[in-house]
Residue, then its C-alpha position, 0 to 999 in steps of 0.5 A: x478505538x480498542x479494536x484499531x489499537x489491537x490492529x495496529x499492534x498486530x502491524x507493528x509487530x509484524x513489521x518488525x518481524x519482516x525487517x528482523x527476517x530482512x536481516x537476517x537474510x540479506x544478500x550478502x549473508x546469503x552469498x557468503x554461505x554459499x561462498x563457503x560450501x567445502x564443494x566448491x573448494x579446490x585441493x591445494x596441489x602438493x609441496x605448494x604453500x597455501x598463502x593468501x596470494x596463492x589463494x587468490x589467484x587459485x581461487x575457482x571463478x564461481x567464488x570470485x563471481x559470488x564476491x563481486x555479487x557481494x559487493x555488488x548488493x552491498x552498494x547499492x544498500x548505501x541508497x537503498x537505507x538512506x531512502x528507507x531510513x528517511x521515509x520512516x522518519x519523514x512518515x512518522x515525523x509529520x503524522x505526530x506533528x499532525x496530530x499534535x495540531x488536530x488535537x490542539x485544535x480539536x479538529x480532524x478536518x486536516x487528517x486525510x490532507x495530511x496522509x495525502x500530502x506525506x505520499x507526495x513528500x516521499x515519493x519527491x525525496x525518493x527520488x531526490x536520495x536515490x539518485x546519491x550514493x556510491x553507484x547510484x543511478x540518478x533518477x532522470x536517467x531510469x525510465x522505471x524511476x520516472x514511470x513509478x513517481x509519475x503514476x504514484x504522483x498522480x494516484x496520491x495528489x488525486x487522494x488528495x485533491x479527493x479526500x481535501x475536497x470531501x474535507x471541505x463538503x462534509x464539513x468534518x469526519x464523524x469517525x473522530x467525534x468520539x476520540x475529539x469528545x465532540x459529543x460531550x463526551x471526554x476526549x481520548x487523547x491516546x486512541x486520536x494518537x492512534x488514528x494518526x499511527x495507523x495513517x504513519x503505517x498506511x503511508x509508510x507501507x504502501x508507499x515501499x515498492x515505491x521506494x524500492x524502486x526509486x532507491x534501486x541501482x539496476x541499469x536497464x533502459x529498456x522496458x521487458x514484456x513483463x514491465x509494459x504488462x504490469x505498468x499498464x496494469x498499474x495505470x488502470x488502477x490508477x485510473x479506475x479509481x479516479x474515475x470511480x471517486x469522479x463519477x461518484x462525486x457527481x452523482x452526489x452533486x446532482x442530488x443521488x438520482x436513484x437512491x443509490x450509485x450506478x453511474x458508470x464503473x458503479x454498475x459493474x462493481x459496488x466499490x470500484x474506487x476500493x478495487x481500484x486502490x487495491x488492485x494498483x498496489x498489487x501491480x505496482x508491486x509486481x512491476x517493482x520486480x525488475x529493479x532488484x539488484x539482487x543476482x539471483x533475481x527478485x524472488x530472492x530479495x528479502x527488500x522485494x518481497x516486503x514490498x508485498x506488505x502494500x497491498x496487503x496492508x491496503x487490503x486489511x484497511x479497507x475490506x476488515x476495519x470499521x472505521x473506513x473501507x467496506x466495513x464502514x460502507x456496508x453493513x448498517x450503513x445499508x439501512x437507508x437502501x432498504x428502507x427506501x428501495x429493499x427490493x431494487x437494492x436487493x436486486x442491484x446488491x445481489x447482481x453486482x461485485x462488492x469489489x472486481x468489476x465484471x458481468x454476469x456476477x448474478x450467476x456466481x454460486x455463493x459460496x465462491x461470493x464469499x470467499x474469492x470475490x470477497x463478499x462476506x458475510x459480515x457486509x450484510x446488513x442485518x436489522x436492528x431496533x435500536x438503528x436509524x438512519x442518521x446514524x448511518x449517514x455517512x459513508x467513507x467513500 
């Protein structure tokens, strides 16, 4: 729980520090700079009074195109903060009110539910607000809005669906025993507080290119090459992940044939429902792109570029802390592999990605393993006296 505290210390911070830079650099202060360049001033011809009408009609065409630029992105930051503003509040709103009820009734069983339900309740009001304001485009009317909500629906109610169904088998989450004191222990009421807080911010997080785009304004129809190729790739995330979490799941019904899971997608990737979950985030940023209203394009819009925190945030969760992800999947969670089949685990382990799906990983040097492949050394299992198999018995995927 201490370390999640730091952790989640460390998000906070560097949230405010991306809005605080988001501010500071918006689009319009952007455009005014440059609108006062001296370069772009044009000497006033002799014996002419320099009036404010005069000004106006004389002013070069390149700093009357700059300010209608300026108007232009401060439009659209009417629907852009409503949404943004509403998510916030919606987002930490219920993950208080859920804790509140968690730990009134010393349950967690409704923790994952919850996160699952608070995507569905944004990407729904989303589209709803920014479809409002002065020259906003309604929803219906912009197949980038209807083809994000659709496959962000469709990856969030799977999580949900998946992680209410998982609720239901395991019949509680052993990562909140200690913080519930269901052991005998006392209850932390503070570091439970602190779970449902990292939830808010995972929530809130990976939802903004989301949000991005169903808060933009930009008018075009028509789906460029770049929007057909990031989408598609987006929808294989979504579907990757599926998948895997299906074929797992049956493989787990039928008894865990093998010991360990090499069911379809499994054979390819020792966590193919993480690459799945992190993989659709980078691409669902990437296609946010084209709905920036910024004139200069997406590379410079501050809001565009926080949407980088979704994936980023989705990589820190799942590849570096304990409570969930790999952390918790590998490691000494890897006991029960080794002592009931070290050799064929081994084998399987050393031939098969820890995250990106492909052949032929046997023949990748180690040190390529360790770095861009993300097999690092701290998920090998490293045996201990004092460990045994019930302690590990539980995976979080």
């Amino acid at each position: 729980p201490t370390k999640i505290m730091r952790k989640a210390l460390i998000a906070i911070v560097s949230i405010a520090l991306i809005l605080s830079n988001a501010a500071a650099f918006a689009p319009g202060k952007l455009f005014s700079l440059g609108a006062h360049n001296s370069s772009n001033i044009t000497p006033t011809a002799p014996g002419k009074k320099q009036g404010a009408s005069y000004i106006a009609e004389n002013r070069p065409t390149g700093i009357k195109n700059q300010r209608k630029s300026i108007a232009s992105v401060q439009r659209t930051m009417g629907p852009q903060a409503l949404v943004y503003g509403t998510a916030v509040a919606t987002t930490f709103g219920m993950q208080t009110v859920g804790f509140i009820a968690a730990y009134l009734l010393k349950t967690e069983k409704f923790y994952d539910i919850i996160g699952g339900l608070n995507y569905l309740v944004l990407a729904l009001l989303s589209a709803i607000l920014g479809a409002t304001g002065d020259g906003a485009l309604s929803w219906i009317d912009d197949p980038r809005k209807i083809l994000t909500t659709v496959l962000f629906g469709i990856s969030r109610g799977w999580l949900l669906l998946f992680l209410a169904w998982r609720a239901h088998e395991r019949k509680g989450d052993s990562r909140f025993d200690e913080v519930l004191g269901k052991n005998g222990g006392t209850p932390q009421p503070l570091n439970f507080f602190v779970f449902w807080m990292v939830q808010a911010f995972w929530v809130m997080l990976v939802s903004m290119p989301m949000l991005f785009v169903n808060s933009s304004s930009v008018k075009m129809p028509e789906f460029s090459g770049y929007d057909i190729a990031t989408a598609i790739l987006f929808g294989s995330g979504v579907l990757i992940e599926i998948v895997a979490d299906i074929q797992k799941a049956l493989w787990v019904k039928r008894g865990r044939l093998g010991t360990f899971c090499k069911a379809g997608v499994w054979k390819f990737s020792r966590h193919p429902n993480y690459f799945g979950e992190i993989f659709q985030w980078w691409c669902l940023f990437a296609f946010s792109y084209s709905s920036s209203g910024n004139p200069l394009g997406g590379y410079a819009d501050p809001l565009w570029w926080a949407g980088i925190v979704s994936p980023l945030f989705t990589m820190q969760i799942l590849l570096n802390m304990g409570p969930t992800g790999i952390c918790n999947a590998e490691g000494k969670s890897l006991k029960r592999y080794y002592d009931k089949c070290p050799e064929l685990y081994a084998k399987y382990r050393k031939n098969t990605s820890i995250l990106i799906p492909f052949l032929g990983y046997g023949l990748v040097p180690q040190f390529l393993k360790r770095t861009i492949f993300f097999d690092f050394e701290r998920y090998e299992y490293k045996p201990s006296s004092g460990a045994s198999t019930g302690d590990v018995a539980k995976k979080d995927e």
